[in-house]
PyMOL CGO cylinders between C-alpha atoms (Angstrom):
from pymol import cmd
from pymol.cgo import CYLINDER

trace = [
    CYLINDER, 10.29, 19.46, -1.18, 10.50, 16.87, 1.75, 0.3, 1, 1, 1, 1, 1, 1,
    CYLINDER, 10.50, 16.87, 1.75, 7.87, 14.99, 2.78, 0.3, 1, 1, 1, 1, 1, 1,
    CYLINDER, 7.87, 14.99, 2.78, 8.33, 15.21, 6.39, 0.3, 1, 1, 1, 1, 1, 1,
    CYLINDER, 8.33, 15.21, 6.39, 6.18, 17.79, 8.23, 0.3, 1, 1, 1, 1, 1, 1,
    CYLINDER, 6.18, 17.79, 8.23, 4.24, 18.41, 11.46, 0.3, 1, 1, 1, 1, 1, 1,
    CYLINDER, 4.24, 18.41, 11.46, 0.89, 18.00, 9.34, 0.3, 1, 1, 1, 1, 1, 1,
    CYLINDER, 0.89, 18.00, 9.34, 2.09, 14.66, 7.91, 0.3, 1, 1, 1, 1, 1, 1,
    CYLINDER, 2.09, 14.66, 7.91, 3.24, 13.75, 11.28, 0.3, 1, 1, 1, 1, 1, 1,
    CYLINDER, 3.24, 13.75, 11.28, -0.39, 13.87, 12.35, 0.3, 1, 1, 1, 1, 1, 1,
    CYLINDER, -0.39, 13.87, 12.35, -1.71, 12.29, 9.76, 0.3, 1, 1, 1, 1, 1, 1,
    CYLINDER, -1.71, 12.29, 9.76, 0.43, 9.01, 10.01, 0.3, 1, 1, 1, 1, 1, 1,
    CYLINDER, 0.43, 9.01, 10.01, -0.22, 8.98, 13.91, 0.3, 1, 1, 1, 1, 1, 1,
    CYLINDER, -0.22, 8.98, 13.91, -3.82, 9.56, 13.39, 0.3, 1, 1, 1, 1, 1, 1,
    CYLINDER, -3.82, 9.56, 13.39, -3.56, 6.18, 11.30, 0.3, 1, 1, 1, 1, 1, 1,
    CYLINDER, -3.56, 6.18, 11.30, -1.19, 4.45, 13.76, 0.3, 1, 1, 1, 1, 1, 1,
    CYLINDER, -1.19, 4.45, 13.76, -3.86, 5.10, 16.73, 0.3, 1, 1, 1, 1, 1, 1,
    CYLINDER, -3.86, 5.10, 16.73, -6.47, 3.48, 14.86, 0.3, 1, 1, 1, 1, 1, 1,
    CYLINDER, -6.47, 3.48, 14.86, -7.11, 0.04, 16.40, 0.3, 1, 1, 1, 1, 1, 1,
    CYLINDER, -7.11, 0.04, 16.40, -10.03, -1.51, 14.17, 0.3, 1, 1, 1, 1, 1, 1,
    CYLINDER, -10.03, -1.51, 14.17, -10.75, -2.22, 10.45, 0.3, 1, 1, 1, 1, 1, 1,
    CYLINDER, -10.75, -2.22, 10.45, -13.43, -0.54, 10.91, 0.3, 1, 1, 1, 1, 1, 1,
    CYLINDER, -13.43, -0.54, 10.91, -11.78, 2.44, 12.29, 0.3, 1, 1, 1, 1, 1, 1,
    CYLINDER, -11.78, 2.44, 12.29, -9.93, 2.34, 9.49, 0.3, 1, 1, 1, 1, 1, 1,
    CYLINDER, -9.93, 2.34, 9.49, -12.45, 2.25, 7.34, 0.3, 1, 1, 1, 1, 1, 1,
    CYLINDER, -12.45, 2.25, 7.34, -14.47, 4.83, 8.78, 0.3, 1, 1, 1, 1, 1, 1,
    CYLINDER, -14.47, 4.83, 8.78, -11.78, 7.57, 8.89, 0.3, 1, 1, 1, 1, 1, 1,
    CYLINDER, -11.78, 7.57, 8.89, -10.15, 6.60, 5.00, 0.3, 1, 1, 1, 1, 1, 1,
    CYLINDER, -10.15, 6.60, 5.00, -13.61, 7.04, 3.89, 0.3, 1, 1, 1, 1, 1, 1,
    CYLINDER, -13.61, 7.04, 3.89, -14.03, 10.41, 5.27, 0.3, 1, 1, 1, 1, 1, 1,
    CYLINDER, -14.03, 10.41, 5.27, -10.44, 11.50, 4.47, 0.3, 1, 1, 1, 1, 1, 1,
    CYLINDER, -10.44, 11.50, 4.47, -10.10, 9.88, 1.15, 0.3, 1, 1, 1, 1, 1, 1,
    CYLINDER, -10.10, 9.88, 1.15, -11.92, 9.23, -2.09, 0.3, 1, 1, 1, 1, 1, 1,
    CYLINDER, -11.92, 9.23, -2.09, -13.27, 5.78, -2.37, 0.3, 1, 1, 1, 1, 1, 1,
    CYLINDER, -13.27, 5.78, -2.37, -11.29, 5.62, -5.84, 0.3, 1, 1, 1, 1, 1, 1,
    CYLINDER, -11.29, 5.62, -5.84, -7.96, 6.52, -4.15, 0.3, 1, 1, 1, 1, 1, 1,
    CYLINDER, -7.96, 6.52, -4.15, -8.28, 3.61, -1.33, 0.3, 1, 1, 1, 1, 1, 1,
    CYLINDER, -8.28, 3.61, -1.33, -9.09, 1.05, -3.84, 0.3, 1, 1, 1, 1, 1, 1,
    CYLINDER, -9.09, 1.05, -3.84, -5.97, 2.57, -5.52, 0.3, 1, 1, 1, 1, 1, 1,
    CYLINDER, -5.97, 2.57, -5.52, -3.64, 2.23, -2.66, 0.3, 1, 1, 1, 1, 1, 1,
    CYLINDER, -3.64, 2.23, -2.66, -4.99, -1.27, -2.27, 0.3, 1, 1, 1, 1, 1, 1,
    CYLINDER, -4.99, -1.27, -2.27, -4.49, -1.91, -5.69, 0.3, 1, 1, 1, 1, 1, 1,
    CYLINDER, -4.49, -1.91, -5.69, -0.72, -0.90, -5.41, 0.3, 1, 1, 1, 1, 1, 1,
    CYLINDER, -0.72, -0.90, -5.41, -0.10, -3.20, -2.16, 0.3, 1, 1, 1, 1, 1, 1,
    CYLINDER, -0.10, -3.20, -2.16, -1.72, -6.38, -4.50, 0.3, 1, 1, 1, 1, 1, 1,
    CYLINDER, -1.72, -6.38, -4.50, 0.66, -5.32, -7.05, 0.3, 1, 1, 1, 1, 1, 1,
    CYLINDER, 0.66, -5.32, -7.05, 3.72, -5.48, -4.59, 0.3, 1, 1, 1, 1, 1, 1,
    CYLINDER, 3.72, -5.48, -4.59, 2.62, -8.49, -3.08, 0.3, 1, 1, 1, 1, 1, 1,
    CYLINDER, 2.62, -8.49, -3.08, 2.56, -10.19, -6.10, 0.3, 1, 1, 1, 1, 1, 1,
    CYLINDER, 2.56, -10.19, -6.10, 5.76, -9.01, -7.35, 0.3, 1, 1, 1, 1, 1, 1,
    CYLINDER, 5.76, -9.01, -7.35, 7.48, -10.10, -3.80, 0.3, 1, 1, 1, 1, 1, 1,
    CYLINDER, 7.48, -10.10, -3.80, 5.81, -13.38, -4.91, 0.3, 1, 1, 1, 1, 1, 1,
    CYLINDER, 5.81, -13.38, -4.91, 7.83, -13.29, -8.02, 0.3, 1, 1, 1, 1, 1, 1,
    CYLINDER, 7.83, -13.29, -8.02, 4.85, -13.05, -10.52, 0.3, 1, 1, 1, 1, 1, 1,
    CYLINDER, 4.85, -13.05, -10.52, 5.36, -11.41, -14.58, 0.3, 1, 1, 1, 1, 1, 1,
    CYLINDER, 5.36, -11.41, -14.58, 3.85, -8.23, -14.92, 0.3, 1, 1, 1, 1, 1, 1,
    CYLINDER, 3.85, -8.23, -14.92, 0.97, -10.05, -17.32, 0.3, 1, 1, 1, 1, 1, 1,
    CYLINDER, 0.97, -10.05, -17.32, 0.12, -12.16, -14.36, 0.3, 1, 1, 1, 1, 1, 1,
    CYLINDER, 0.12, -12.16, -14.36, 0.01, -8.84, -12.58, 0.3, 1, 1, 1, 1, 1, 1,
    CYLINDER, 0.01, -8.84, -12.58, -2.16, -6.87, -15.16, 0.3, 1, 1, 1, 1, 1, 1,
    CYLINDER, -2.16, -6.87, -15.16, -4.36, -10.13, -15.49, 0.3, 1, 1, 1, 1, 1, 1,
    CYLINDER, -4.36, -10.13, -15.49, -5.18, -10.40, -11.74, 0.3, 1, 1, 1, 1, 1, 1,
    CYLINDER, -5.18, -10.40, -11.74, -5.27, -6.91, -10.92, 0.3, 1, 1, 1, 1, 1, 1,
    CYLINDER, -5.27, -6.91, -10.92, -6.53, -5.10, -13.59, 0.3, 1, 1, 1, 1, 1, 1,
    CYLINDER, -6.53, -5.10, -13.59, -3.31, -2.45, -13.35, 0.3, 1, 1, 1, 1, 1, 1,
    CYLINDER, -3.31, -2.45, -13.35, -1.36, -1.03, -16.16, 0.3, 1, 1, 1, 1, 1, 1,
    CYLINDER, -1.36, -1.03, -16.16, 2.17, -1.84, -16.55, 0.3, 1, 1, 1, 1, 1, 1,
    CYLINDER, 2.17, -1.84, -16.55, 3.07, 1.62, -15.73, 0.3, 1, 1, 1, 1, 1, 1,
    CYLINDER, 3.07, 1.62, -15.73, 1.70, 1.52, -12.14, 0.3, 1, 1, 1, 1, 1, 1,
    CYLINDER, 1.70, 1.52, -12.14, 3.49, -1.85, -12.12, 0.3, 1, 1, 1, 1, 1, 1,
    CYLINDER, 3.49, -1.85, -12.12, 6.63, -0.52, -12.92, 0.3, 1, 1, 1, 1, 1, 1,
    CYLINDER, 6.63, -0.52, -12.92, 6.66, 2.51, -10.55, 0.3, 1, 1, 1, 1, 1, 1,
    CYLINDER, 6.66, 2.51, -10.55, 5.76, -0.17, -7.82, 0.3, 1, 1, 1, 1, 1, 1,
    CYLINDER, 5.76, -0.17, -7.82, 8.16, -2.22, -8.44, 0.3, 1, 1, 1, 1, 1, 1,
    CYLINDER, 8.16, -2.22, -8.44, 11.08, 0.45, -9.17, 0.3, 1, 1, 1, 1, 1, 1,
    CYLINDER, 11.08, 0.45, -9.17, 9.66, 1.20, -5.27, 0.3, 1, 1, 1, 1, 1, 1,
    CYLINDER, 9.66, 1.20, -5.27, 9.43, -2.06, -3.82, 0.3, 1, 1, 1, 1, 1, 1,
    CYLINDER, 9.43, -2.06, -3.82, 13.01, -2.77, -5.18, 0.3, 1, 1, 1, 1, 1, 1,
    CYLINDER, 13.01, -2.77, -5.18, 14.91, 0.90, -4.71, 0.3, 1, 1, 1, 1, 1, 1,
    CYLINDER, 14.91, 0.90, -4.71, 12.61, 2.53, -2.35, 0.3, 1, 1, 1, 1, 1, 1,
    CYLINDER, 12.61, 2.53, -2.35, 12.80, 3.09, 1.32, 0.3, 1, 1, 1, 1, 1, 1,
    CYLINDER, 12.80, 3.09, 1.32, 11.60, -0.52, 2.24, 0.3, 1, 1, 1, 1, 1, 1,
    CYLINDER, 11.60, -0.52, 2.24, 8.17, 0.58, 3.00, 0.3, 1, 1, 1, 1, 1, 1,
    CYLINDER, 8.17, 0.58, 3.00, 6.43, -1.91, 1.13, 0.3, 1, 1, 1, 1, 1, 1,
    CYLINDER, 6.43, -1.91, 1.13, 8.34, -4.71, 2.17, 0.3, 1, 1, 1, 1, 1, 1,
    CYLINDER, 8.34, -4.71, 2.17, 8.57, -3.66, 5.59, 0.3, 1, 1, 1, 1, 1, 1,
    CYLINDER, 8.57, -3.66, 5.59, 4.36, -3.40, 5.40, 0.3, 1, 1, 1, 1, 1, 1,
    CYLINDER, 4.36, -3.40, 5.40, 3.92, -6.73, 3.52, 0.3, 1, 1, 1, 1, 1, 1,
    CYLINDER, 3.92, -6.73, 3.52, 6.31, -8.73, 6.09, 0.3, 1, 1, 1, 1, 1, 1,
    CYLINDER, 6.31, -8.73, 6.09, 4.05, -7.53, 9.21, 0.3, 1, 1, 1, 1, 1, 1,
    CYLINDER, 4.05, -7.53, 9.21, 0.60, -8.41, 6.89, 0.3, 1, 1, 1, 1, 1, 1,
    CYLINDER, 0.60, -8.41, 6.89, 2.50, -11.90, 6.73, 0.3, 1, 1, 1, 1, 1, 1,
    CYLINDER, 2.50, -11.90, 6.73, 3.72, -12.48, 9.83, 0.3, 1, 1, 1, 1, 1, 1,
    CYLINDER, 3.72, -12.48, 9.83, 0.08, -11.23, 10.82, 0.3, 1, 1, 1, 1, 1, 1,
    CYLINDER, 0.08, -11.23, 10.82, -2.05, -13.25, 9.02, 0.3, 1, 1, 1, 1, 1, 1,
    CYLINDER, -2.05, -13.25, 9.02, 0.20, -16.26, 10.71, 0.3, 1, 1, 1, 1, 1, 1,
    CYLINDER, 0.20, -16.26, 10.71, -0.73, -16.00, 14.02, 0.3, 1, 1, 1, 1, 1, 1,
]
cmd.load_cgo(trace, "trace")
């Protein structure tokens, strides 16, 4: 099953329109679960810190993530598509300026 579809389309250009945090805020709240943001947040601390070169413990200790999650984030951040990388570079060179 690929991921790519018209619906998912819309869905990553209604996020790439939005021009605020608050915008952002306001439309993850109504599309997801409070549990699943902190969740996705969760998972771009974790990658951060592993670009940063940090142990998994460290990780787990500062997070409060099991080393499962940690793995499959890493196994990602090192053999996936780039996506997290690509997204922590631009939070960098953002944060920067």
């Amino acid at each position: 099953m690929s991921l790519q579809s018209k619906a998912v389309d819309q869905l990553f250009q209604t996020i790439l329109n939005l021009e605020t945090i608050e915008e952002c805020y306001a439309y993850f709240e109504d599309l997801c679960t409070i549990k699943e943001i902190q969740d996705m947040a969760q998972r771009l601390d974790t990658a951060i810190l592993l670009k940063q070169g940090l142990s998994y413990q460290k990780i787990c200790e500062k997070v409060d993530i099991s080393t499962a999650t940690i793995g499959r984030v890493s196994r990602c951040l090192n053999y996936g598509k780039g996506g997290y990388a690509a997204a922590i570079d631009k939070l960098q060179a953002g944060e920067e300026k």
